[in-house]
C-alpha positions as CSV (number, residue, x, y, z in Angstrom):
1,X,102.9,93.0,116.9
2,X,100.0,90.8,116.1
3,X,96.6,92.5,115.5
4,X,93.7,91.0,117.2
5,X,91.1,92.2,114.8
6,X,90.4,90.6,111.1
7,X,91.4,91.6,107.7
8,X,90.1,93.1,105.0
9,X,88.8,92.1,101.9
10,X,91.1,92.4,99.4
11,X,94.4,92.5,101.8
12,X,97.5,91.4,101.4
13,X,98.5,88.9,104.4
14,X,101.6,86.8,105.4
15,X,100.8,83.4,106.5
16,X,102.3,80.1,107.4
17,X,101.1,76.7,105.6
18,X,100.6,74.5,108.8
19,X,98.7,72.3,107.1
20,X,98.2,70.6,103.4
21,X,94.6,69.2,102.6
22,X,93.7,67.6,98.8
23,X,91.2,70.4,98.7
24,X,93.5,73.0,99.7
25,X,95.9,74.8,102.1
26,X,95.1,76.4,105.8
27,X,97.5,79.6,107.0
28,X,98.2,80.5,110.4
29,X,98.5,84.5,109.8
30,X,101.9,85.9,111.0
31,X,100.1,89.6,111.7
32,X,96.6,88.7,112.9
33,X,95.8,86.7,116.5
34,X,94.5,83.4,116.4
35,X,93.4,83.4,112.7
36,X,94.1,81.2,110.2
37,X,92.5,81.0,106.6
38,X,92.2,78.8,104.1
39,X,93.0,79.0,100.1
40,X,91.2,76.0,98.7
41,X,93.0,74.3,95.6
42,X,92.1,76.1,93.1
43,X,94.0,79.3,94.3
44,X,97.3,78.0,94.8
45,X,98.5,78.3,91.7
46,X,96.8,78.9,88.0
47,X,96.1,75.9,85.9
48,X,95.2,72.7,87.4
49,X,97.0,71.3,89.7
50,X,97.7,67.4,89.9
51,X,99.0,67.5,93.3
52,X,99.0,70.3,95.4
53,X,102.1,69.7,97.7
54,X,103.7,70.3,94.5
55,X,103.4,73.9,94.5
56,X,103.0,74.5,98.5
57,X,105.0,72.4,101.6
58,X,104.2,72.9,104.7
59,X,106.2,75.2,107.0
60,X,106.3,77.8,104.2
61,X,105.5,81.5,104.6
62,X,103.6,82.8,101.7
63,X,101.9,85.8,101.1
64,X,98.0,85.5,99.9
65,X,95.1,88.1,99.1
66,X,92.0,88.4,101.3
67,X,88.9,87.1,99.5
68,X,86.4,86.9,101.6
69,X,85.8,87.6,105.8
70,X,83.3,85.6,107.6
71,X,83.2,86.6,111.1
72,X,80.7,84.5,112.4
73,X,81.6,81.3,111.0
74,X,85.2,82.1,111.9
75,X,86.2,81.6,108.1
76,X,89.1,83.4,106.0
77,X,89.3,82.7,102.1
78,X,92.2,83.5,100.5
79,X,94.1,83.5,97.0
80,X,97.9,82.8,96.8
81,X,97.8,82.8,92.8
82,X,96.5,86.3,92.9
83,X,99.3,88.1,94.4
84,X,101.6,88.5,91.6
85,X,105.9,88.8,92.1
86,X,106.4,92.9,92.8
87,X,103.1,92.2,95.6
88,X,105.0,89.0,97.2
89,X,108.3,91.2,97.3
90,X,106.7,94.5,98.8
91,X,104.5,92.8,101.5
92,X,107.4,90.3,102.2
93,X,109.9,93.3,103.3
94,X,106.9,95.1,105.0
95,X,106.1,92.3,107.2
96,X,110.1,92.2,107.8
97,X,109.9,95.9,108.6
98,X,107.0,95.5,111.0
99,X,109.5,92.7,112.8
100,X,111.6,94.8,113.4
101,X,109.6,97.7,114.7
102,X,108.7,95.6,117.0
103,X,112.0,94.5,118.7
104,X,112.6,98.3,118.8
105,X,109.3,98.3,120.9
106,X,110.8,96.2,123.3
107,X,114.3,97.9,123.1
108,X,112.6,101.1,123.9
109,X,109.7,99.5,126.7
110,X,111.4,95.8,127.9
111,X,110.7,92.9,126.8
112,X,108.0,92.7,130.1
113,X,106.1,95.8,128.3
114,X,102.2,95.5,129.2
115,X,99.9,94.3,126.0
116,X,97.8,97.6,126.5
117,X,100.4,100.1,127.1
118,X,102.4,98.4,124.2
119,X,98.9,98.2,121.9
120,X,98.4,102.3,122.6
121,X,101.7,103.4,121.9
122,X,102.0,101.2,118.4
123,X,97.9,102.5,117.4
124,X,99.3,105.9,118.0
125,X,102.4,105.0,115.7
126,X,100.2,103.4,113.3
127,X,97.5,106.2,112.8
128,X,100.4,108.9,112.4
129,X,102.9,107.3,109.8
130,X,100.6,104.0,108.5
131,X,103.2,101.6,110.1
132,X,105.5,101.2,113.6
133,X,108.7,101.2,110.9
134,X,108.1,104.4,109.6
135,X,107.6,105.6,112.9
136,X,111.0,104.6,114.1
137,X,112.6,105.9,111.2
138,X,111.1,109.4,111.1
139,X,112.1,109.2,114.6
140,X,115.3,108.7,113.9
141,X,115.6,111.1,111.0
142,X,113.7,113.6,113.0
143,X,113.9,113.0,116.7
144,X,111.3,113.8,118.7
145,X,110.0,116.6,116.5
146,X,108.2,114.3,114.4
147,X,106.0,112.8,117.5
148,X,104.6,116.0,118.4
149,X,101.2,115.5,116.9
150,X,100.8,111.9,118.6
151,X,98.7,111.5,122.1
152,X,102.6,109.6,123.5
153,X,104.0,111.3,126.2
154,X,107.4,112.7,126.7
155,X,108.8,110.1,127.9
156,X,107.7,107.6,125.8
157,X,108.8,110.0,123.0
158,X,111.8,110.4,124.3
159,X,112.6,106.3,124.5
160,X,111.1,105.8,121.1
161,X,113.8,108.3,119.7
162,X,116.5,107.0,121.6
163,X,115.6,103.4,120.2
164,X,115.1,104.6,117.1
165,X,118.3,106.1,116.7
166,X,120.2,103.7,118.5
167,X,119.0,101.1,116.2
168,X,117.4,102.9,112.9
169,X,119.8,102.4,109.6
170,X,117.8,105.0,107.3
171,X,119.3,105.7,103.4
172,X,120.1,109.2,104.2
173,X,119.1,112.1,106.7
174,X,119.3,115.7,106.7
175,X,119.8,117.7,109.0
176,X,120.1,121.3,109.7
177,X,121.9,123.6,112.5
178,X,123.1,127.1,112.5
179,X,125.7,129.2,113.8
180,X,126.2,133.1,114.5
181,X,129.4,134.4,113.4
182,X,130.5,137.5,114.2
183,X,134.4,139.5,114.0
184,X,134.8,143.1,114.9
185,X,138.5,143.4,113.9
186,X,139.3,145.9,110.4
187,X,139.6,142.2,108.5
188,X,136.2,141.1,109.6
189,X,135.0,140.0,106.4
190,X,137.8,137.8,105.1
191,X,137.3,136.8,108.8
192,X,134.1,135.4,108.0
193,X,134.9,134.4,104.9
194,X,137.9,132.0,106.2
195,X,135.3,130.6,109.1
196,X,132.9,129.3,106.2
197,X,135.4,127.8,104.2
198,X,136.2,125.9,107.3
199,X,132.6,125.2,108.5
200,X,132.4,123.8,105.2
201,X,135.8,121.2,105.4
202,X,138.2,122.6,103.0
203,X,138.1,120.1,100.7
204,X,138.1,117.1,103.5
205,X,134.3,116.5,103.8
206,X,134.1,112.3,102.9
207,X,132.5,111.4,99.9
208,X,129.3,110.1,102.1
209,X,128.7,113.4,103.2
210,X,127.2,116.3,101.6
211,X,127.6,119.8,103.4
212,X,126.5,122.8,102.2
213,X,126.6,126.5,104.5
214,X,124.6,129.3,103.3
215,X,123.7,133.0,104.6
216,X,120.5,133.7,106.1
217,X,120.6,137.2,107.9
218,X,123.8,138.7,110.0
219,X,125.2,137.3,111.6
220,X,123.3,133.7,111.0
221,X,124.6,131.1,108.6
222,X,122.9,128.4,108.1
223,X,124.6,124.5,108.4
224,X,122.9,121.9,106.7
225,X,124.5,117.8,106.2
226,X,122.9,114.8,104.3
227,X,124.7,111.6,105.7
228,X,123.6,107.9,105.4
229,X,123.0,108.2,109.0
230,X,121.7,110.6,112.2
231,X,124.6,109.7,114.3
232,X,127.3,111.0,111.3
233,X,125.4,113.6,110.4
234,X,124.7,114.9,113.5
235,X,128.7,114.7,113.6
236,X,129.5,116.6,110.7
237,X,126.7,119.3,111.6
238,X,128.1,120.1,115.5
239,X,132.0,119.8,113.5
240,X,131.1,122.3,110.9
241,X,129.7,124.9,113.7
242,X,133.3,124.2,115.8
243,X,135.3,124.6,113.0
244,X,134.0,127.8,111.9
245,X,133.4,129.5,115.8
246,X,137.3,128.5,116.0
247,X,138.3,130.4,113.5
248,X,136.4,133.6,114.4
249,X,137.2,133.1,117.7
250,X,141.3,133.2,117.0
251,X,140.6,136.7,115.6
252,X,138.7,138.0,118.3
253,X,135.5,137.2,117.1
254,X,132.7,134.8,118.7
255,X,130.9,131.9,117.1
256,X,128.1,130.2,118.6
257,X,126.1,127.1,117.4
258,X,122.6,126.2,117.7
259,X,119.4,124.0,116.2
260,X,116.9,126.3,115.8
261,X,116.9,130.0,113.7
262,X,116.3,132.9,115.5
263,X,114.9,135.2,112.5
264,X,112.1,134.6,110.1
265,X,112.8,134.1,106.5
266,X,112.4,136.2,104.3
């Protein structure tokens, strides 16, 4: 996604050298529609500089600060020795991220997407979690839950979160389920006890994988997995629920799994 506004002073911006002057450097800027700025020679690099296609070439994506806006005359300053190493890095892999985000927009839309419809669901994205990419990946984490408070509809929730989890590699997610348990038999209790040692894998839970069952009110337990990714975790959450309603169940007991807990805390 391109923006078809300008930048801020003071910005961080990704641009592409497209052209190499003795007084300086113009930018074609990879986020913003038909803008371009210039970074005369004196902001290229600190110290003087002898020759100028020394320390730029053309074809090269840099990232340069905003230093001053002038709308009327169409004219964009900017600064490439001002944005120091950890700046370059972070606005480098958030530019990436936005790339990305945005081949998930057509995943989720088609590639034949209209520019409005495509502009109001990403604005909507954007005013929620700051960026598309976080968007997507709370998605993912957090499925359609986490769009409630946007003006999307349900279905375009509902394809963002199938994207998003088709295509979303996150560091971790939780996520949490629970499961009534219940055994009427004299042994009831060492019953239950046997179904959460199973819910919990007996030992055979991988090393990615962190599951942990606790009690929250009879007869609720309540299943909750932290996986390097939804698809596992959601896995290992519906597994742990079978294991443990099997176990009831071959003493005459029931088990039944589900999402959301039917009692308050206490």
């Amino acid at each position: 996604m391109k923006y078809s506004g300008w930048p801020d002073p003071g910005e961080l911006v990704v641009g592409r050298i497209d052209e190499i002057e003795d007084f300086g450097v113009f930018l074609d800027l990879q986020e913003y529609q038909d803008k371009r700025g210039l970074c005369h020679v004196s902001e290229v690099a600190s110290g003087w500089i002898k020759n100028v296609r020394d320390h730029v070439s053309e074809g090269q994506t840099v990232v340069a600060k905003v230093l001053d806006v002038d709308k009327e005359s169409q004219q964009i300053d900017l600064s490439i020795k001002d944005v120091n190493d950890h700046q370059r890095k972070d606005k480098i892999q958030e530019w990436k991220n936005e790339q990305k985000a945005d081949n998930w927009m057509e995943i989720a839309f088609g590639e034949d997407i209209a520019d409005e419809t495509y502009a109001a669901i990403a604005n909507e994205l954007l005013a929620e979690f700051g960026s598309m990419y976080d968007g997507f990946e709370q998605a993912a984490i957090h499925g359609a839950e986490t769009l409630e408070d946007t003006d999307l509809s349900e279905d375009e929730i509902e394809a963002i979160v199938e994207a998003a989890r088709e295509n979303v590699s996150v560091p971790y997610v939780n996520v949490t389920g629970y499961v009534d348990l219940s055994c009427p038999s004299p042994d009831g209790v060492d019953v239950i006890k046997e179904a959460l040692q199973a819910a919990e894998g007996n030992g055979e839970i991988p090393d990615e994988v962190e599951l942990d069952v606790t009690y929250v009110g009879s007869p609720e337990y309540r299943i909750e997995v932290r996986a390097p990714d939804y698809s596992t975790a959601e896995s290992h959450l519906e597994e742990s629920a079978e294991r443990a309603s099997a176990v009831v169940a071959d003493h005459g007991g029931s088990g039944e799994y589900h999402r959301e807990r039917r009692q308050d805390d206490e």
